[in-house]
Structures are given as C-alpha cells and as structure tokens.
N, C-alpha and C positions, 0 to 999 in steps of 0.2 A: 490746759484745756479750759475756753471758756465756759460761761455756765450755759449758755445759749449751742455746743456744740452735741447735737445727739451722737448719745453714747450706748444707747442699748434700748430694746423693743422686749419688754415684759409683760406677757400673756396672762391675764388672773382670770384663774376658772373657776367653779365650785358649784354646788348645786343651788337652788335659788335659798334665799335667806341666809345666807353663809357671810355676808357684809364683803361683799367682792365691790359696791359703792362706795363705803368707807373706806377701807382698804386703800383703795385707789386713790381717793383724794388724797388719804393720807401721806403715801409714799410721794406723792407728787410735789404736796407741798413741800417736804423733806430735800428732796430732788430738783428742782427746777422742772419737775416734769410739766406732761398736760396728758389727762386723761382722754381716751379715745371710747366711744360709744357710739357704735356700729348705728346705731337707730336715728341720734342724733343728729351723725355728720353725714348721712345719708337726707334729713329732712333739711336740711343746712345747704347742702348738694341740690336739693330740687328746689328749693327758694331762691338759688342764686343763679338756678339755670348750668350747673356743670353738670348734673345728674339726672339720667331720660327720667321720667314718669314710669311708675309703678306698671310691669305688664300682665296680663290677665293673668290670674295665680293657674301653678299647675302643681303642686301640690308641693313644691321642691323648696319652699320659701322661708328664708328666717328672720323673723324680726319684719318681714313682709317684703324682704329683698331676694329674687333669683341670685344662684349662684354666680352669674356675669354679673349683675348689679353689685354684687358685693368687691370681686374682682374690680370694678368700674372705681368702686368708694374708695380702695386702697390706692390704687394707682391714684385718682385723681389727686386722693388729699396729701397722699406721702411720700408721691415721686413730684407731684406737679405744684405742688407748694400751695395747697388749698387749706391743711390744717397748721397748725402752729406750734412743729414739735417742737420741745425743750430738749433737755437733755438724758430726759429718760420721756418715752413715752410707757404709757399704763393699759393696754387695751382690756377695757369691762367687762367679763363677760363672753369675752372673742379670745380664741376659735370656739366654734361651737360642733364643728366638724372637722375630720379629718380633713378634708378637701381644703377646710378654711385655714389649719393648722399650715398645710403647705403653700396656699398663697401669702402664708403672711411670713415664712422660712423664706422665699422665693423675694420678697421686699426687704427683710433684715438681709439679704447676701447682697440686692443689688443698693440700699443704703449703706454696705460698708458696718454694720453695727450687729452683735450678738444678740441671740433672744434665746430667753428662758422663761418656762411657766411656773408660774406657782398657783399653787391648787389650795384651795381653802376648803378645810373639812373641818366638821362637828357631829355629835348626834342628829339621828332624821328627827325623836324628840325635840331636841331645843329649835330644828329649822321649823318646823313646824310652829310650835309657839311664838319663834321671830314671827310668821309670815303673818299671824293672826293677831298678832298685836301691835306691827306697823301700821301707820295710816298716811293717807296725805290728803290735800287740802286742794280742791278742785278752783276755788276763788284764787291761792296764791298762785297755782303754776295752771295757768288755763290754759291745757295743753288742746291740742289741734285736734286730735286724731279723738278726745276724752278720756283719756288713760294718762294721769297724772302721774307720777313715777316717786320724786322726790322725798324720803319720807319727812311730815310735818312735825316741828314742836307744837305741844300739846297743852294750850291755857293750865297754870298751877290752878284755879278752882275750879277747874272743868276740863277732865280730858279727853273729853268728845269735842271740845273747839280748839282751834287753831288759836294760837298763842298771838299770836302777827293778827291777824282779821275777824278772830272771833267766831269765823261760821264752823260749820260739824262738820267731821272730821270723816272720813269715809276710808274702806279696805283700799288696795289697789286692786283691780281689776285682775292681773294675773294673781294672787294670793286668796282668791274664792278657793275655797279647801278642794273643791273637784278639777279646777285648771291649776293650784299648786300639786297635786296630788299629780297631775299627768306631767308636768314641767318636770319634776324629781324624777320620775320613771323615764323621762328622755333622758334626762341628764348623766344617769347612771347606764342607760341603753347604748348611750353614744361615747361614754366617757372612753373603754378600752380599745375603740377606732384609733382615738386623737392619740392616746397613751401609745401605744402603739407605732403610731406615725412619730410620736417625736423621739421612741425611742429608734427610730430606722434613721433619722436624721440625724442624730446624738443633740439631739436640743434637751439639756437640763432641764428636771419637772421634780420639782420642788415641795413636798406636802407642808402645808402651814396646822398648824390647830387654830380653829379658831372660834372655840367658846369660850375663850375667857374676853376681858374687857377690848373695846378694839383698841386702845393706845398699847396695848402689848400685842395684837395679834399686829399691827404695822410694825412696832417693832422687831417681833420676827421675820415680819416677812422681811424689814429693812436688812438685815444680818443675811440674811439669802439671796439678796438682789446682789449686796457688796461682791460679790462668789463671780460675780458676770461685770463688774465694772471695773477699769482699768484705776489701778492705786493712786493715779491721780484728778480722779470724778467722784470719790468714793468722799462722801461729808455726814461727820455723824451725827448724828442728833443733839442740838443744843439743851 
C-alpha cells in the first residue's frame, strides 16, 4: 500500500477544548493523513465555486451549513476529488449529529475504506480552563467571517502578544464563557444520538483521555486508529 492510498475515515469528537485540533494534526502528520474541517472546506467550496452560497438560515444549521450543504461538502470533496485525502483522513470535530454520523458511514462504504470514532474526553474543569486560556491572534489569521480559530504562540515577555507579530492576543469568539458554556451543553445533548447511531452501524467509538500532554494523548489515540488499519498501512511512531 502506497502512502498516498486511503485507508480509513477517522471521526474525532469531544466536547469543545478537549484538543480534537491537535489531536488531528497530530495523527495526520504520523499518517500521511490530511485533516478535514467541515467549516473550512466548506469556505474553500464557495471561493472556488463548487459550493452554492449560504441559504437563509432556518434554524437546522451547523458551523452555518444546512444539512444538504453539508451532504454537498462531502460528496463534492471526497467522491469528486475536491479535497486531498491521504491515507488516513481525520475529520475535526465531524459528526456533530446523528444524521452527519450517517452520511459520513454512507462515504466510508462508497470509498471502500473503514471508519471509526474516537472521542476525546477530560474533566469539564480542565475544558473549561483550556477554553479561557487559548487565544489567537486576529492580525496573523485574518479570517473572513472574524472569528480566528487557530490557537496563537504567546510573546515569552508578554503573553497578551502574539509571539510572530507582536499585537494582543484576544479569546476566540466561541470560548466567551456563556457561548462555551452552551457549545458543552450541545455537545453532551447530542452526543447519545451519534453514540447511538454508530453503535446500530457497528462503527468502532473509541474513548481517548485526554488531559494529559497531547504528544501522549496522539499517541493514544495512534494505538486505537492502528485497531482500524490494514497491518500493512499501519507505521509507528519514529
């Protein structure tokens, strides 16, 4: 198997600040993967004209995509050759619903390749203190929509400035304690849908821990993914 042949569609879920970002890169770089981000390759989509324009919201929307929109994002990028999987893809964050759970079951059967989730869990304490001690840096990633994502290094003489450019360093927008506080209460609202669904599918759902350092919580999760990949795709950490 080459390294360029996808071999498996790995679902990372968890409640917000749980390092489902890290996580991801992590295993990717490990993998020849590439990490998929619903939000992303959805604005990527409507910059290059494969993805209609955003429809007047009706209250059903995630990440600000109707359920066809998202349906749309999958097929386009990972039937129609829009994204650039590797040999593991990593989806961020995704499913976020039951519904999303099974289109993305319904892509792994017509790609030919198995999917399992793994779920990233910690105390609501530490997510909480993640959420309020991330920051990022609106000058380095001047994002479109003003909702910067990316979390920033932090100047060693000052860790209100951005290490790279120097300006002050700000929350993200979703991590204001009253819109983290509702994001956790979806998270957990929604979680026994998706649980649920994958257990009626027999799709593998994997709990990682992960408040300890993230170069050990990838490595767990690496040791869990190998469970889903064929003994000859399967490369261990140098």
């Amino acid at each position: 198997m080459t390294a360029t042949t996808l071999a498996a569609f790995i679902a990372l879920v968890g409640p917000p600040a749980s390092g489902k970002r890290t996580v991801a890169a992590g295993l990717c770089s490990r993998r020849h993967g590439q990490v998929f981000q619903l939000r992303e390759v959805a604005r990527r989509g409507r910059r290059d004209g494969w993805l209609a324009p955003p429809s007047p919201l009706t209250g059903r929307e995630v990440d600000g995509l109707s359920p066809e929109s998202v349906d749309a994002v999958l097929h386009e990028a990972l039937l129609q050759g829009r994204f650039p999987a590797g040999e593991v893809v990593v989806f961020e964050g995704f499913p976020t619903t039951a519904d999303q759970l099974h289109s993305l079951r319904r892509l792994a059967v017509l790609r030919g390749v198995p999917l399992m989730v793994l779920e990233l869990g910690t105390a609501e304490d530490v997510l909480v203190g993640r959420a309020l001690a991330r920051r990022v840096c609106p000058t380095c990633e001047p994002d479109p929509d003003g909702d910067p994502r990316q979390p920033a290094q932090a100047a060693h003489d000052n860790p209100n400035r951005c290490a790279v450019c120097r300006q002050i360093l700000v929350l993200r927008r979703c991590d204001n304690p009253t819109r983290f506080a509702r994001r956790l209460q979806s998270y957990w609202q929604d979680r026994p849908q998706i649980r649920q669904a994958a257990s009626s599918f027999g799709i593998p759902w994997r709990p990682v821990d992960a408040s300890g350092q993230s170069s050990d919580v990838v490595n767990a999760a690496q040791q869990l993914m190998q469970e889903l990949l064929p003994p000859a795709a399967v490369a261990m950490p140098g």
